[in-house]
Biopython code that builds the backbone (N, CA, C, O; Angstrom):
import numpy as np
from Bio.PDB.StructureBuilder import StructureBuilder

atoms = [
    (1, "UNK", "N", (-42.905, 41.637, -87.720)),
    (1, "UNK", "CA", (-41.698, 40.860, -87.448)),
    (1, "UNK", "C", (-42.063, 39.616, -86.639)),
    (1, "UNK", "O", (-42.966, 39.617, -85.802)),
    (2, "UNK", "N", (-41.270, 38.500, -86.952)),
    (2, "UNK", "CA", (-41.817, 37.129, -86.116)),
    (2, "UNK", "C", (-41.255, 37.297, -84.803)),
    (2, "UNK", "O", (-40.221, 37.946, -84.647)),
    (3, "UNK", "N", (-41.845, 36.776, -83.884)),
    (3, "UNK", "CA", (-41.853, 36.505, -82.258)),
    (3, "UNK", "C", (-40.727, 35.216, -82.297)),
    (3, "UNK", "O", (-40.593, 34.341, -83.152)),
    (4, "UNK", "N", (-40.071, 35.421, -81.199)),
    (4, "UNK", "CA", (-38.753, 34.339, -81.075)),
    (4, "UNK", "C", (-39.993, 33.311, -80.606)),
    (4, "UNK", "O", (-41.188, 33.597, -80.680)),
    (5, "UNK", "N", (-39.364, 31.883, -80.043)),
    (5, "UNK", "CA", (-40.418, 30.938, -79.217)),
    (5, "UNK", "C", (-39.380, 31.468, -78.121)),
    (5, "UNK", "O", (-38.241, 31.933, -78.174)),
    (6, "UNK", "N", (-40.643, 31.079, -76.716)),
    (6, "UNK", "CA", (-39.776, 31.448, -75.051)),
    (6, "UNK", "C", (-39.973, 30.242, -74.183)),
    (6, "UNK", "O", (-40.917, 29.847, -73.498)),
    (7, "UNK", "N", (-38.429, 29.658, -74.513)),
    (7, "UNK", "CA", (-38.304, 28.761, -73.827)),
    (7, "UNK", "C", (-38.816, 28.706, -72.066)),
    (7, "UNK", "O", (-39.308, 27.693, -71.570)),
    (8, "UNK", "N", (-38.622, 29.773, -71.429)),
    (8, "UNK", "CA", (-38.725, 30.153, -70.321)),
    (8, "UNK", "C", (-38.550, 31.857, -69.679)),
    (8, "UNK", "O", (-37.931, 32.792, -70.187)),
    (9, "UNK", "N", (-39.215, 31.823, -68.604)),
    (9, "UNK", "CA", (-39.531, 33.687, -68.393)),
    (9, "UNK", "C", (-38.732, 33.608, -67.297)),
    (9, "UNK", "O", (-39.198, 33.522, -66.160)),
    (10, "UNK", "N", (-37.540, 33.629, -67.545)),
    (10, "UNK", "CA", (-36.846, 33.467, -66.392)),
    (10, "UNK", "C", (-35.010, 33.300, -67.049)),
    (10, "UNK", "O", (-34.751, 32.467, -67.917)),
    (11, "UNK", "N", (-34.069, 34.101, -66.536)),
    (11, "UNK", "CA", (-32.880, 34.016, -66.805)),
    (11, "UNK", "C", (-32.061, 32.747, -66.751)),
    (11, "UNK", "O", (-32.014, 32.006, -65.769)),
    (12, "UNK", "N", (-31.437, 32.567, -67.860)),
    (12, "UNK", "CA", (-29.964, 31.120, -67.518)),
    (12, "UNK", "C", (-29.293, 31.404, -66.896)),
    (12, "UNK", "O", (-28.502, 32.016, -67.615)),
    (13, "UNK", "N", (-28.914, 31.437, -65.880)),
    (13, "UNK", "CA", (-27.649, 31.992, -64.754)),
    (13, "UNK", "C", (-26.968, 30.682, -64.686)),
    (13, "UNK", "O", (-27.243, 29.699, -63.998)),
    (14, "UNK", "N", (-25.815, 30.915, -65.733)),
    (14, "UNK", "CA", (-24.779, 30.026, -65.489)),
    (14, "UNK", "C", (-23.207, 30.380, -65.350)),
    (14, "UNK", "O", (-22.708, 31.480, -65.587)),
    (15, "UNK", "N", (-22.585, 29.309, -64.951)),
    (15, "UNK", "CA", (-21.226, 29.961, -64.894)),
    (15, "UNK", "C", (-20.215, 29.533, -66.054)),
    (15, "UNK", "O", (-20.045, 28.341, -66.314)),
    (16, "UNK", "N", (-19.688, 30.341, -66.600)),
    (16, "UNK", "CA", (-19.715, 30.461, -67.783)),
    (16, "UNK", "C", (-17.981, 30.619, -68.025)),
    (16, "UNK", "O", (-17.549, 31.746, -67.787)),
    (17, "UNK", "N", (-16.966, 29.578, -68.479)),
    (17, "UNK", "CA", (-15.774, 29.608, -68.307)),
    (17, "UNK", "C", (-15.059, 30.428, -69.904)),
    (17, "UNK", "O", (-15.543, 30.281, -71.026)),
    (18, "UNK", "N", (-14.207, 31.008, -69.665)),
    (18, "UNK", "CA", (-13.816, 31.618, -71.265)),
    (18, "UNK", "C", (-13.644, 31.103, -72.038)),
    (18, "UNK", "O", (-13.045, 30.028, -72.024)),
    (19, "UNK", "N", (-14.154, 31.723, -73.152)),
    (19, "UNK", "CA", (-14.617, 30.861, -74.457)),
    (19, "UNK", "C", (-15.353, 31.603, -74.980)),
    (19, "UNK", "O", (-15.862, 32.542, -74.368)),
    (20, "UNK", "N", (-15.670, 31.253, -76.735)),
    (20, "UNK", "CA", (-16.649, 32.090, -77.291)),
    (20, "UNK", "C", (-17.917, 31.039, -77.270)),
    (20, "UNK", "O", (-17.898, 29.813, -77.378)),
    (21, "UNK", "N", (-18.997, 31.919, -77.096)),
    (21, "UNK", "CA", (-20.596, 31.297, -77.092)),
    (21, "UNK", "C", (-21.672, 31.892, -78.094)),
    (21, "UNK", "O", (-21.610, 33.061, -78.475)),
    (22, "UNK", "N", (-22.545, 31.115, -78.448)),
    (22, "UNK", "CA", (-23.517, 31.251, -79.470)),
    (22, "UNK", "C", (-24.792, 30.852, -78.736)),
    (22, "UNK", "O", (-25.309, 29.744, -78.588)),
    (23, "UNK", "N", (-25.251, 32.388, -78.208)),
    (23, "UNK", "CA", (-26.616, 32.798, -77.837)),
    (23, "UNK", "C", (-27.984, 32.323, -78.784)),
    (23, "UNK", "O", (-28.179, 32.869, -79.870)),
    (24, "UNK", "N", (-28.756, 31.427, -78.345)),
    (24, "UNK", "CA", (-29.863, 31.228, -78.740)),
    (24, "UNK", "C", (-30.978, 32.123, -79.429)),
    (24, "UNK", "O", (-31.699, 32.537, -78.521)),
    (25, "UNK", "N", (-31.373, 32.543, -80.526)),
    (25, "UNK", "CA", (-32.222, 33.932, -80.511)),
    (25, "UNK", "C", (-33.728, 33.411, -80.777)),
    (25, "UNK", "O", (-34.756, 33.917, -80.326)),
    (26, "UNK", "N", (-33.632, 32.429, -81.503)),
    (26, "UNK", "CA", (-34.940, 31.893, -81.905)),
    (26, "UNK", "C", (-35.676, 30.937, -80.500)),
    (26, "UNK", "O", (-36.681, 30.359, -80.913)),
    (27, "UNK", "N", (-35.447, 30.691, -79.197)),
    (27, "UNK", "CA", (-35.902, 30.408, -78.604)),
    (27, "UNK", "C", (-36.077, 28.745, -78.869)),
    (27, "UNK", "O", (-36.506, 28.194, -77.855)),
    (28, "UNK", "N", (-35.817, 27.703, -80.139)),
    (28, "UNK", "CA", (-36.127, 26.535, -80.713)),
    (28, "UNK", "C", (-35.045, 25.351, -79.970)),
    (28, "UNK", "O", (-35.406, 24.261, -79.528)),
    (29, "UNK", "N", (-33.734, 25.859, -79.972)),
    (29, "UNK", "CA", (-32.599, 24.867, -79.644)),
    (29, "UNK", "C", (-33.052, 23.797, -78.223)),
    (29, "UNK", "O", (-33.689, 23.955, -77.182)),
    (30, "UNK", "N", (-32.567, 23.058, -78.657)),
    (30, "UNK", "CA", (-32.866, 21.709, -77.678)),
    (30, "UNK", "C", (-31.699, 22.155, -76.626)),
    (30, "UNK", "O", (-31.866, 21.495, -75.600)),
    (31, "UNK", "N", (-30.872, 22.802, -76.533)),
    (31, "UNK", "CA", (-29.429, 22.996, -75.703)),
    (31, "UNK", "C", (-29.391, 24.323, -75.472)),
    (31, "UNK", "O", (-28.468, 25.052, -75.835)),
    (32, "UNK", "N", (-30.650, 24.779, -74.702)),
    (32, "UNK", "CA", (-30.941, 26.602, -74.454)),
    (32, "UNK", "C", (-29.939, 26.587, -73.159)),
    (32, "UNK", "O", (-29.905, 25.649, -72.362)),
    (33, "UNK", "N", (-29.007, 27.937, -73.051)),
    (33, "UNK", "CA", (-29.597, 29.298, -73.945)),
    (33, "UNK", "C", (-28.544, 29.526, -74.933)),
    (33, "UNK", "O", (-28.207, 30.651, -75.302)),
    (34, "UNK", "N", (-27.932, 28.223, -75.434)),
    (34, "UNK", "CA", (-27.698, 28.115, -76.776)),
    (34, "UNK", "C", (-27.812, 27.334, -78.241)),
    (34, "UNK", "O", (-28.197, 26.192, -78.493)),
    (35, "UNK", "N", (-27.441, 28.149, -78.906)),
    (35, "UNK", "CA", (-27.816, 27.549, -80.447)),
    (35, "UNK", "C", (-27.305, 26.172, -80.630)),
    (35, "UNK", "O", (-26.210, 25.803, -80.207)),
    (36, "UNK", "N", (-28.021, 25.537, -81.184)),
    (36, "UNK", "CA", (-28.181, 24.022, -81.840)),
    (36, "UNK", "C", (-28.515, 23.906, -83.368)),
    (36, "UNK", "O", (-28.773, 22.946, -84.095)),
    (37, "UNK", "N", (-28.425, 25.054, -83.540)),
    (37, "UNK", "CA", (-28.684, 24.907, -85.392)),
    (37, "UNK", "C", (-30.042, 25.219, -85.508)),
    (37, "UNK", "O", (-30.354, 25.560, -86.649)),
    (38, "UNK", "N", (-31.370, 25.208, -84.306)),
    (38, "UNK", "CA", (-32.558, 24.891, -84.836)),
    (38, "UNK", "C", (-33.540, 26.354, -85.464)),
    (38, "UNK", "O", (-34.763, 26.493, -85.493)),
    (39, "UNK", "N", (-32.502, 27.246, -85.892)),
    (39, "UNK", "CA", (-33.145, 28.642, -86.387)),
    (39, "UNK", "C", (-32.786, 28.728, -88.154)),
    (39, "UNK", "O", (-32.975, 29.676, -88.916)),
    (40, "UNK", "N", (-32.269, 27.511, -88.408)),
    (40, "UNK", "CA", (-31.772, 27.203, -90.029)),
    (40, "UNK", "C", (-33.521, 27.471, -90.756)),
    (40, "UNK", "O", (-34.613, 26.959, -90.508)),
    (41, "UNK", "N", (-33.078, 28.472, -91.676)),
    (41, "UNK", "CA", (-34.335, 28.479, -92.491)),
    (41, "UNK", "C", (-35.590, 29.472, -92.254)),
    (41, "UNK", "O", (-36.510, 29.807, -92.999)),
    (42, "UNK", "N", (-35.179, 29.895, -90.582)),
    (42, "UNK", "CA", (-36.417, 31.083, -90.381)),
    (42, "UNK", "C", (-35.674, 32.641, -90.365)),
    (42, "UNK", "O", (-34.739, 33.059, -91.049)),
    (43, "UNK", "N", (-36.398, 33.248, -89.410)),
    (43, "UNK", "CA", (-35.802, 34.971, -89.831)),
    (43, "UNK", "C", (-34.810, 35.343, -88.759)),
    (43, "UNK", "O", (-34.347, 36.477, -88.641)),
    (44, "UNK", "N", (-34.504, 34.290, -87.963)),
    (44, "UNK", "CA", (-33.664, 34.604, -86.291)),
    (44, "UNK", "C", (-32.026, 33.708, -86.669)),
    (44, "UNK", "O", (-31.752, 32.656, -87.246)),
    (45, "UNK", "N", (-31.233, 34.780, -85.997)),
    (45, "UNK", "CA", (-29.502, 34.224, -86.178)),
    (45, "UNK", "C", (-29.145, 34.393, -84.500)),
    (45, "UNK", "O", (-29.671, 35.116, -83.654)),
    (46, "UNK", "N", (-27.942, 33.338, -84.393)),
    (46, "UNK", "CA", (-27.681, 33.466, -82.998)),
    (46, "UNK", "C", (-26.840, 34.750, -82.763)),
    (46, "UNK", "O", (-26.468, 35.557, -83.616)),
    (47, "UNK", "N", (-26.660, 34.764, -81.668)),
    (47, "UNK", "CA", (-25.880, 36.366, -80.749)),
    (47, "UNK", "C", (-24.062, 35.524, -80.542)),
    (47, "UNK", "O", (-24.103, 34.479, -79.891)),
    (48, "UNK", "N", (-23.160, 35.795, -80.864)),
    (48, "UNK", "CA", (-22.198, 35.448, -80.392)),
    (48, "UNK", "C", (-21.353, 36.217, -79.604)),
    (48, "UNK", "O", (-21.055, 37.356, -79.965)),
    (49, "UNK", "N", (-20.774, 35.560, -78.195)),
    (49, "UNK", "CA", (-20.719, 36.404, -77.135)),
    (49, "UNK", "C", (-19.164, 35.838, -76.658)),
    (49, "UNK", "O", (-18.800, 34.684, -76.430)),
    (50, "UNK", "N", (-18.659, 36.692, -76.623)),
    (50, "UNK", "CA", (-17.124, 36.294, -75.531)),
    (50, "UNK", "C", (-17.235, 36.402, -74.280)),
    (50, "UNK", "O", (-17.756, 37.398, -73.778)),
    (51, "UNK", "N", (-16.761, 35.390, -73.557)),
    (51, "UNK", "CA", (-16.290, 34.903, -72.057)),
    (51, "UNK", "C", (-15.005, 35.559, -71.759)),
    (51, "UNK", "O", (-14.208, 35.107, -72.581)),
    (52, "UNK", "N", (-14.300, 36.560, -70.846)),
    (52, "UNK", "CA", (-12.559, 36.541, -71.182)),
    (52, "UNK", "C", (-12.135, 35.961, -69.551)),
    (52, "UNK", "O", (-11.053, 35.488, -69.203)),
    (53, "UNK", "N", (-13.133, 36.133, -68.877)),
    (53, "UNK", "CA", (-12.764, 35.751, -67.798)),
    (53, "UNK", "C", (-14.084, 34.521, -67.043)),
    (53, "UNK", "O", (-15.277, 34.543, -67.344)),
    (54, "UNK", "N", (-13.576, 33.761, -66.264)),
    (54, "UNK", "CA", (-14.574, 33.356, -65.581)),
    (54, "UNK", "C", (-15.529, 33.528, -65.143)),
    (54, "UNK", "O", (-15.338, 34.273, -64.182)),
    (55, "UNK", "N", (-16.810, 33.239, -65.257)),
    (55, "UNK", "CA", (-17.723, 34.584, -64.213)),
    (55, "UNK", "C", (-19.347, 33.675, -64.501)),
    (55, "UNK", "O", (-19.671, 32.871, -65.376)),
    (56, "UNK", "N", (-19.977, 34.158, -63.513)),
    (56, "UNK", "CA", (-21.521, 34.069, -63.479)),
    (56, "UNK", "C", (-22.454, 35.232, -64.243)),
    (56, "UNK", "O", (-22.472, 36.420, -63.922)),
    (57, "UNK", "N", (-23.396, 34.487, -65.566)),
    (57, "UNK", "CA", (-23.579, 35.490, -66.001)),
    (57, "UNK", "C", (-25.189, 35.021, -66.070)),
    (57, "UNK", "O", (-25.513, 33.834, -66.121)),
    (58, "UNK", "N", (-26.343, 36.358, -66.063)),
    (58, "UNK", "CA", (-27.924, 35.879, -67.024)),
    (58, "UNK", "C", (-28.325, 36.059, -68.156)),
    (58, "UNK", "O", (-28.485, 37.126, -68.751)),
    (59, "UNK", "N", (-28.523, 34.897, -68.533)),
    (59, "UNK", "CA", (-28.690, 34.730, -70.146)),
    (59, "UNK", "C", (-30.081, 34.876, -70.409)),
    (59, "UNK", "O", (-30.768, 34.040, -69.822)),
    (60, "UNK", "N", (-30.636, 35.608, -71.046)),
    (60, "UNK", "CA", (-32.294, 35.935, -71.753)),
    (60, "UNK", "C", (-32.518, 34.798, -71.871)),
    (60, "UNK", "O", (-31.903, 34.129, -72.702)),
    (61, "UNK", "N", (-33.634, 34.170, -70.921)),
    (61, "UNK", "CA", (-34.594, 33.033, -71.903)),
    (61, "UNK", "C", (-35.851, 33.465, -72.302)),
    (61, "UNK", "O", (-36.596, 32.821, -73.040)),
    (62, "UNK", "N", (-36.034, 34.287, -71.938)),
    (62, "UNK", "CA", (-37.512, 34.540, -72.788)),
    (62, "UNK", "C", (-37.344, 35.095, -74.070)),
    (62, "UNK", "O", (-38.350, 35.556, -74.609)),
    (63, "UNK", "N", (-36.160, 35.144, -74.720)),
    (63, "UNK", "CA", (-35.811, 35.782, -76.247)),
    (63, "UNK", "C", (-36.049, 37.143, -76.527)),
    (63, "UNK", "O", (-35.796, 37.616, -77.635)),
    (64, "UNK", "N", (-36.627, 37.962, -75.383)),
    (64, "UNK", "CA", (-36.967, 39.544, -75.914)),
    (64, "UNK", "C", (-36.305, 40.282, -75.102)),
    (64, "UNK", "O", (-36.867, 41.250, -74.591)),
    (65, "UNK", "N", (-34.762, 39.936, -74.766)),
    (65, "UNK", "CA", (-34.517, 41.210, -74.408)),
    (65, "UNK", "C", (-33.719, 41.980, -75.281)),
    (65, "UNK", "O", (-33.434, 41.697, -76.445)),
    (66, "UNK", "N", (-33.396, 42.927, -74.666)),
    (66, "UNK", "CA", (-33.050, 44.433, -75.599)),
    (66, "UNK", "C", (-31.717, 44.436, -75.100)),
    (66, "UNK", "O", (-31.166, 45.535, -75.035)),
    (67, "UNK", "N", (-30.998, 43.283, -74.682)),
    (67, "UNK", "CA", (-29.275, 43.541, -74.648)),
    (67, "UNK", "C", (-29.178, 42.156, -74.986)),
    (67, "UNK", "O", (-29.462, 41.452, -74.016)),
    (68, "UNK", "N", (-28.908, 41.577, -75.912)),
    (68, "UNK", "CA", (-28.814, 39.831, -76.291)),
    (68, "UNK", "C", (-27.332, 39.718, -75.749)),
    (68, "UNK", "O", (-26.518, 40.575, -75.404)),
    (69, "UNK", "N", (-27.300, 38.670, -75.791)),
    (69, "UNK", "CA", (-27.750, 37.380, -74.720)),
    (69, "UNK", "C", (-28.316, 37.930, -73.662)),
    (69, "UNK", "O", (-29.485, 37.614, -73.440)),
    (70, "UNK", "N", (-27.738, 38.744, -72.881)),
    (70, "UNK", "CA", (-28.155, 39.457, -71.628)),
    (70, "UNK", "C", (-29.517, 39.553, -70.687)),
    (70, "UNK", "O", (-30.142, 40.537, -71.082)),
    (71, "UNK", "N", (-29.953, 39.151, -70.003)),
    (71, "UNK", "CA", (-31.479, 39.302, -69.369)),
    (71, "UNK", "C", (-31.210, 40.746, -68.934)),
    (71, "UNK", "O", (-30.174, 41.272, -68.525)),
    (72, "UNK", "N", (-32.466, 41.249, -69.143)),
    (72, "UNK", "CA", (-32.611, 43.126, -69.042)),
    (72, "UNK", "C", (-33.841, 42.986, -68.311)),
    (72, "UNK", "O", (-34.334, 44.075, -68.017)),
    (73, "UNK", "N", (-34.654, 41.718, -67.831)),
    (73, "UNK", "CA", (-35.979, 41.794, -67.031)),
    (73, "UNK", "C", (-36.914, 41.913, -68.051)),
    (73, "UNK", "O", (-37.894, 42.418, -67.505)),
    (74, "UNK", "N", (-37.203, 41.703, -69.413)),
    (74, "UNK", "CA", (-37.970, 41.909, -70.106)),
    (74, "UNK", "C", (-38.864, 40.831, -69.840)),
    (74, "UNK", "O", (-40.036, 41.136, -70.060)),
    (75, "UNK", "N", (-38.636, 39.391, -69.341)),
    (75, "UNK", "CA", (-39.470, 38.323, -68.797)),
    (75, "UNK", "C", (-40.269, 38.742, -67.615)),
    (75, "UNK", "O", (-40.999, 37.878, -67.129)),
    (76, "UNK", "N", (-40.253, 39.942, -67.060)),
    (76, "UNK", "CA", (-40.950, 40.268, -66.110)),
    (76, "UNK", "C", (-42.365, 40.688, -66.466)),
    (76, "UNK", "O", (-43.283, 40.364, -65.713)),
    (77, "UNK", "N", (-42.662, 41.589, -67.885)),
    (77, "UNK", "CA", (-43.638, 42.041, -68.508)),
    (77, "UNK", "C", (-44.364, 40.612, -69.288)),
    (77, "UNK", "O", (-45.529, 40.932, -69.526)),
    (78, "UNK", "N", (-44.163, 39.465, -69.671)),
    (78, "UNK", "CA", (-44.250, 38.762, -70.249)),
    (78, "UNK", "C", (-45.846, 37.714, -69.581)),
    (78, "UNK", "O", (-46.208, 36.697, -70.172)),
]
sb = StructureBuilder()
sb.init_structure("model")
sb.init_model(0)
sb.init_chain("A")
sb.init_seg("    ")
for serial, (resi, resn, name, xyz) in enumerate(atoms, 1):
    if name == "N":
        sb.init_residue(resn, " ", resi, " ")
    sb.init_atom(name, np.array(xyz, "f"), 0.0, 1.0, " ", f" {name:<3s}", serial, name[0])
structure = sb.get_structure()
């Protein structure tokens, strides 16, 4: 299976107002830690995620974690 690219080993902690969002999976987008279109054509689709309330959340940048969007610390092994 192909390896995402990792933008960074380290979580997006942003604050994040309600709304729906489109999680980055391929690691490529110019506008991390979301999608920009730049996974058109390979084997990776984005994660789409609901906001319902206001809040501070960490977003996977290293592309391998095991709860998408979600950082699970998998950038720690990396």
């Amino acid at each position: 299976m192909a390896e995402p690219a990792c933008p960074q080993k380290a979580p997006y902690v942003l604050e994040l107002a309600p709304a729906d969002y489109w999680w980055c999976a391929c690691g490529l987008s110019k506008n991390q830690p979301f999608c920009d279109g730049s996974h058109k054509g390979g084997p990776f689709t984005p994660v789409k995620f609901t906001v319902a309330k206001a809040e501070k959340l960490a977003l996977c940048g290293c592309k391998r974690t095991h709860t998408p969007p979600f950082c699970d610390g998998t950038h720690k092994s990396l």
